[in-house]
N, C-alpha and C positions, 0 to 999 in steps of 0.2 A: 504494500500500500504506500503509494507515497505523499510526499510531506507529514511524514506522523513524528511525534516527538515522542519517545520514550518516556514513559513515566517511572518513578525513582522509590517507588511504594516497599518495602522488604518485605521479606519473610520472617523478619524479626524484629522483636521493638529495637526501635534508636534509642541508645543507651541517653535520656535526659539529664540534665541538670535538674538538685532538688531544691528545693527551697532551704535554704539560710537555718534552720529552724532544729525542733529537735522531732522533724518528720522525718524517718528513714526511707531512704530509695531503695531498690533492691540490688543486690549484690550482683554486680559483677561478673562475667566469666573470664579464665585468660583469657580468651579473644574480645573483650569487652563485649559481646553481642548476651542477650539471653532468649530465646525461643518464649516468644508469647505465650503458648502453651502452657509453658512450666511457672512462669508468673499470671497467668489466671486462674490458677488450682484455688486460690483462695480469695478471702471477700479484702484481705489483707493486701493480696496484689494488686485487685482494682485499687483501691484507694492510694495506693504507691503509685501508681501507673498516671494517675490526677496529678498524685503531689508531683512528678515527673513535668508532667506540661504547663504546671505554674511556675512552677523553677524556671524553665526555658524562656516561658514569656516574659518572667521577672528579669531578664538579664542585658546587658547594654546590647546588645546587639536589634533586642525587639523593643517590649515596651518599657526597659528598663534606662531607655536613651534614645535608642535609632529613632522610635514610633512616638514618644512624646514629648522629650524635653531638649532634645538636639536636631537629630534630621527634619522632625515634621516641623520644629517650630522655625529651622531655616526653612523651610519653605512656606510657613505662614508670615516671611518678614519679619519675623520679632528683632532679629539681630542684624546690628550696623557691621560689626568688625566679620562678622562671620565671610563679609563681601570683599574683605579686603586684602590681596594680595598673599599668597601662600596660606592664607586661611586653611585647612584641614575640608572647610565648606564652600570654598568658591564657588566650586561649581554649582553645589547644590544652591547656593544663593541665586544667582543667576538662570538656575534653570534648564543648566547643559547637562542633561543625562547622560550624552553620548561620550562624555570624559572619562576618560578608563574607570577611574578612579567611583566616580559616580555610579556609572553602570556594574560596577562588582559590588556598590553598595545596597542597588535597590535590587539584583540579582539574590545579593546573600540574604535578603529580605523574603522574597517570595518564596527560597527555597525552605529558610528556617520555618516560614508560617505555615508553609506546605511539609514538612516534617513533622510536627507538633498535630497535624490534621491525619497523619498518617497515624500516629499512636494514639488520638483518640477513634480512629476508626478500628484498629485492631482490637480497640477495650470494647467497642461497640458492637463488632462483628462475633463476640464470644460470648456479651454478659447478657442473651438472653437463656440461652444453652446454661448458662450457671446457676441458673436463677435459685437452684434452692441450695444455694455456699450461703445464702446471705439473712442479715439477721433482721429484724423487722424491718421495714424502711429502706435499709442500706442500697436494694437493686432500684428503687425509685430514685433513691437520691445519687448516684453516682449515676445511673444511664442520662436522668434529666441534669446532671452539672457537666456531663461528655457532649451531649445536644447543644446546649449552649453557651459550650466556649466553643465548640468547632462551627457555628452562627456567628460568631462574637469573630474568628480569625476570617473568615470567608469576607464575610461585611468589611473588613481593612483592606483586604485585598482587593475587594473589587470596588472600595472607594481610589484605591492608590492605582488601577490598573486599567479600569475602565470606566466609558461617557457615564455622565451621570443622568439621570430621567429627563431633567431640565434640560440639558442638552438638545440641540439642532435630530429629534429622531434618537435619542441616547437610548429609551429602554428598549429599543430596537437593534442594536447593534450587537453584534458579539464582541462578547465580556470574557470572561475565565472560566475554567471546567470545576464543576460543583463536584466537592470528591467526596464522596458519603461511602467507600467502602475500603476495605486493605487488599489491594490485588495489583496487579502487575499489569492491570490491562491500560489502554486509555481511555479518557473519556471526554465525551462530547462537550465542544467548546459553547455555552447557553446565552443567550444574551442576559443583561443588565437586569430587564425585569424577571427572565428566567432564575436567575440567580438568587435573585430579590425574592421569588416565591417560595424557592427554596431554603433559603433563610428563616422567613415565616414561620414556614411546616415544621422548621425542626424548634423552631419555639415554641411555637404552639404545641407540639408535645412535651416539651422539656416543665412547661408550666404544668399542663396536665399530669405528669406527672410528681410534682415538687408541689402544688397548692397542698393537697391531704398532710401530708410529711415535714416542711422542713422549718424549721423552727422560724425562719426568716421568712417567712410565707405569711395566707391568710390565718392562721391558727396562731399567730403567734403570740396572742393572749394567753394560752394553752400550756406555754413552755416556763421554764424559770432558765430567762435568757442569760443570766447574770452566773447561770453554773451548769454548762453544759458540757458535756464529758465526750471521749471515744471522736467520733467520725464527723458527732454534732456542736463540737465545740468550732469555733473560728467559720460560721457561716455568713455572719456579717460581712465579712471581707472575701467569700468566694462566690461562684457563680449560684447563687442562691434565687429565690422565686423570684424575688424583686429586681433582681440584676438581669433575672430572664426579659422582667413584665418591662424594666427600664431599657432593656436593649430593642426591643417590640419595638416602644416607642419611639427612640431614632430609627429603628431600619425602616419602618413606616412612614415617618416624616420623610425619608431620603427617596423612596419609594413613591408615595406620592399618588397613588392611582385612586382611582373614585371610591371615596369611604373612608380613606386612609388616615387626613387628620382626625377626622371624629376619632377614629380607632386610636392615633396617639393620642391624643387629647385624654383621653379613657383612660387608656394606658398608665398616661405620665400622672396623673390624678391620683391612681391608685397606689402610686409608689409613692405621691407626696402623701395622701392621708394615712398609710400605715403610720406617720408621726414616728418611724426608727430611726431617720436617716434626716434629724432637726437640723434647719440652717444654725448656723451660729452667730451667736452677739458677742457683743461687748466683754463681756464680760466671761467669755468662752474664753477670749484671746487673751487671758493674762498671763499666760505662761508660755514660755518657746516651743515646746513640745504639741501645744495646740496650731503652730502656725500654717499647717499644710492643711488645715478646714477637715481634719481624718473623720469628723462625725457625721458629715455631708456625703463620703464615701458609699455608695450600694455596693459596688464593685472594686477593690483595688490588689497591688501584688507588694507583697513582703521584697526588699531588696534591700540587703543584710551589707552591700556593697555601694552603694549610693552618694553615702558622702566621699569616700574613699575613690570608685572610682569614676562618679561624674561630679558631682559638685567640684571638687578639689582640681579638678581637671579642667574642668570648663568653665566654672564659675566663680574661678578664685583668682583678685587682682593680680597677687602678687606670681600666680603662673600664666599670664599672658604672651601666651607664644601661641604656634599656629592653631591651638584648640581653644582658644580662649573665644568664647561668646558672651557677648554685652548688651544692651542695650542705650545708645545715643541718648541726649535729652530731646532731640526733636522726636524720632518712634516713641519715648514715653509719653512724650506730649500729646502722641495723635491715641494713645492707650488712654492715658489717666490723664484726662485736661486737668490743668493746673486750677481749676474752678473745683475741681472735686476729689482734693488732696486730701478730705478725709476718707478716700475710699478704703477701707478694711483691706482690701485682697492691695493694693499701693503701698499699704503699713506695712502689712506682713509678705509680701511675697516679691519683694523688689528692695534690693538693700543699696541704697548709693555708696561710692567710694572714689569720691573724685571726679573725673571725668566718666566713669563709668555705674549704670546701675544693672545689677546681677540681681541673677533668680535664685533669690531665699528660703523660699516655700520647701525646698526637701533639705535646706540645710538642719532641720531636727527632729526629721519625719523620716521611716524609712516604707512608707507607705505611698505606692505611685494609682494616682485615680483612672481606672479606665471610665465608671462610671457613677455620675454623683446627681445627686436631689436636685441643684443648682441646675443642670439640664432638663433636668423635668418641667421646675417651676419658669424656663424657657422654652420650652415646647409648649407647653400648656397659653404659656402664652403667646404663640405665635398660632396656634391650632383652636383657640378659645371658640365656642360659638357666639361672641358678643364682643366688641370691642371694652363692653365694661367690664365684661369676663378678663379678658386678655390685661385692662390695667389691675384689676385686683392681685392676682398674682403676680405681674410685675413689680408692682410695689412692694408683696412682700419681700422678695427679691431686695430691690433696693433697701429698704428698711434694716435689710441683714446685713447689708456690706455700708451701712451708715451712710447713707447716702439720703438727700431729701425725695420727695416723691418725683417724679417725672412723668406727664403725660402722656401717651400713646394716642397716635391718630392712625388713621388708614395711609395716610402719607409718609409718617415719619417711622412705620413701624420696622420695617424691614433693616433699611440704615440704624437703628435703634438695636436692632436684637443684633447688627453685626458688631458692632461698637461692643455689645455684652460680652458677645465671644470671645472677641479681644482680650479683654479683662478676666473673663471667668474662664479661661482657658489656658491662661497664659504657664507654661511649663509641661502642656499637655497633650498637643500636639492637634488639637481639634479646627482648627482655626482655619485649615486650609481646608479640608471635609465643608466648610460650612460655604465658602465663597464656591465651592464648586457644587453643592447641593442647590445653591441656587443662583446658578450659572452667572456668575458676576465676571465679566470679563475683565476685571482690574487685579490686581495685586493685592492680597490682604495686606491692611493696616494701611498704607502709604497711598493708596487707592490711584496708581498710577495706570493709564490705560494698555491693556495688551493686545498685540495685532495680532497675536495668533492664540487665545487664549486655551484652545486645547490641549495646543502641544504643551500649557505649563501644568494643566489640571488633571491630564491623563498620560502618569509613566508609559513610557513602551515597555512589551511583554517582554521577557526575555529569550533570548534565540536558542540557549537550552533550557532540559528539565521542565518544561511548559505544563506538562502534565493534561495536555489533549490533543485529539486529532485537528491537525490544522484546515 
């Protein structure tokens, strides 16, 4: 057959990285490989085989750097020097994929997230066949926290790699291959909204399955969340109902098709009234250890390495050499107008030093947000059925981040919820997701016009390990 691209799926798990923690991974073989087989003998191996794909995600190469606080946020503009000369980011500042350097960054991107999608498919393609290894709960809540995080990596992927809905015909176009199993074969390359349904499906199971069971769920009056033991301890922080019900909400928003915001809108509601995941005041932020907003978090990853090796590395004055990223006074200006220098996430998440202001926010935190309340009460307001809908929650919004009320009209909404992003995003890597969800052809932050705005909003695929029939 030709033009087919080999797909890179094994016969054996990819030996992960584990989380930081005192979760064991499993041991090893000399050949460092282990036959999935023999690690899904127990209920003990599924949940190693999780803690394996949050490790991975947790680490600088994905979301631990590449995907939210360094590569995504040069390409959301956050950063002045990252543009300048010998940068480590040049290119990616600019936009040039095609620079060696570049293209084995976003390469080693698609392959690591399509690795990670390979081992939860092998956890997937066995734990139904197991089903009676496990002790109450456990098969619901490990099959619906494998459904979506491998939702949760497909959705980055196919925001970083292809047209978005908004686009000129986008959810028409061919997008990336939806890989739902562990096999060697390839598979069919789907388009954008193809991909998008597929997303959906496997949420919408993952919740169906995790509402009865997980303490972070609809029951969670049920639980005594303050002393949770075994499997159910730390669901706050993993892919838990609400991190399901909050990821709905953006793939839907991104998605877009008839019914869709009501459905966010629904969504993002539900995650704000469970009241687990409280904005924070004032009086939250009196201590450093609060600075990175952790109780806003529905979803985020333990990274035991963080100040050590990003902060120190990249956002430390005094090692300003080619990895050094900053932020200029005129970008913070077009961030944080100098009108609303009491804004909370400006206190706490941006430290000046001179000529330069750095991102503070994981300087005491070793918690990185994939997803937080703060989006929701943004969705919600951008999806409201009422514009007085859509200010109510705005303003709670503001109210959290001490800020006065600000009015929302049908004119200034949109420019309004970009500006949020901006701000409520900053170290996260959201920000360029969000200009290209709604096809803004300028530049986040600096809002400078682009002639060819595709080519900055849609990586090229890469010309190996594609993982479908071309």
């Amino acid at each position: 057959m030709k033009n087919m691209k080999k797909i890179l799926i094994l016969g054996y798990i990819i030996p992960l990285l584990t989380l930081s923690s005192c979760e064991s991974w499993f041991d090893i073989s000399p050949k460092s490989e282990l036959k999935a087989d023999d690690l899904f003998e127990t209920s003990q191996g599924f949940r190693d085989a999780l803690i394996g794909c949050y490790g991975t995600m947790a680490t600088k190469d994905l979301y631990g750097g590449q995907l939210t606080m360094t590569y995504m946020d040069v390409l959301g503009q956050y950063y002045s020097t990252a543009g300048t000369t010998l940068n480590n980011f040049e290119n990616a500042y600019a936009y040039n994929y095609s620079e060696t350097k570049e293209e084995t960054r976003k390469d080693n991107i698609w392959k690591n997230e399509y690795n990670i999608i390979a081992n939860l498919n092998s956890l997937l393609d066995r734990i139904d066949d197991q089903k009676g290894i496990f002790a109450t709960g456990e098969y619901e809540l490990f099959k619906g926290e494998a459904l979506g995080l491998r939702a949760y990596i497909h959705l980055d992927l196919l925001r970083l790699f292809a047209a978005s809905p908004a686009m000129e015909n986008g959810r028409n176009r061919k997008a990336i291959a939806y890989v739902d199993r562990y096999t060697n074969e390839l598979f069919e390359r789907l388009t954008t909204e193809g991909v998008l349904n597929r997303i959906v499906g496997d949420l919408e199971a993952a919740r169906t399955l995790l509402a009865p069971i997980d303490p972070y769920g609809p029951k969670h009056a049920t639980f005594d969340l303050e002393n949770l033991t075994g499997v159910w301890k730390g669901r706050e922080y993993r892919m838990n109902y609400y991190a399901v019900t909050a990821l709905l909400a953006r793939t839907l928003l991104y998605r877009n098709a008839e019914g869709d915001k009501t459905k966010a809108y629904n969504y993002a509601v539900e995650v704000i009234n469970s009241t687990l995941f409280p904005l924070v005041s004032g009086a939250d932020l009196s201590s450093q250890d609060k600075n990175g907003f952790i109780q806003e978090n529905v979803f985020s990853l333990e990274y035991r390495g963080l100040k050590d090796e990003m902060v120190d590395k990249y956002f430390y004055v005094s090692n300003s050499n080619s990895d050094f990223l900053s932020i200029n006074k005129s970008t913070l200006g077009k961030i944080f107008p100098t009108s609303l220098s009491m804004d909370y996430r400006q206190q706490w998440w941006v430290e000046n030093s001179g000529s330069y202001n750095l991102i503070a926010k994981y300087s005491y935190s070793e918690r990185v947000p994939l997803l937080k309340v703060s989006e929701m009460f943004l969705i919600a307001t951008e999806t409201a059925p009422t514009l007085g809908d859509a200010n109510d929650y705005f303003y709670q919004l503001q109210y959290h981040r001490g800020l006065p009320e600000t009015e929302l009209t049908a004119e200034n909404l949109q420019e309004t919820l970009l500006s949020e992003y901006a701000k409520e995003f900053l170290g996260e890597g959201q920000l360029f997701y969000a200009y290209k969800r709604m096809a803004i052809q300028k530049k986040p932050i600096l809002k400078t016009a682009l002639s060819d705005y595709e080519s900055v909003y849609i990586l090229p695929l890469p010309t190996e390990n594609t993982y479908f029939i071309d």
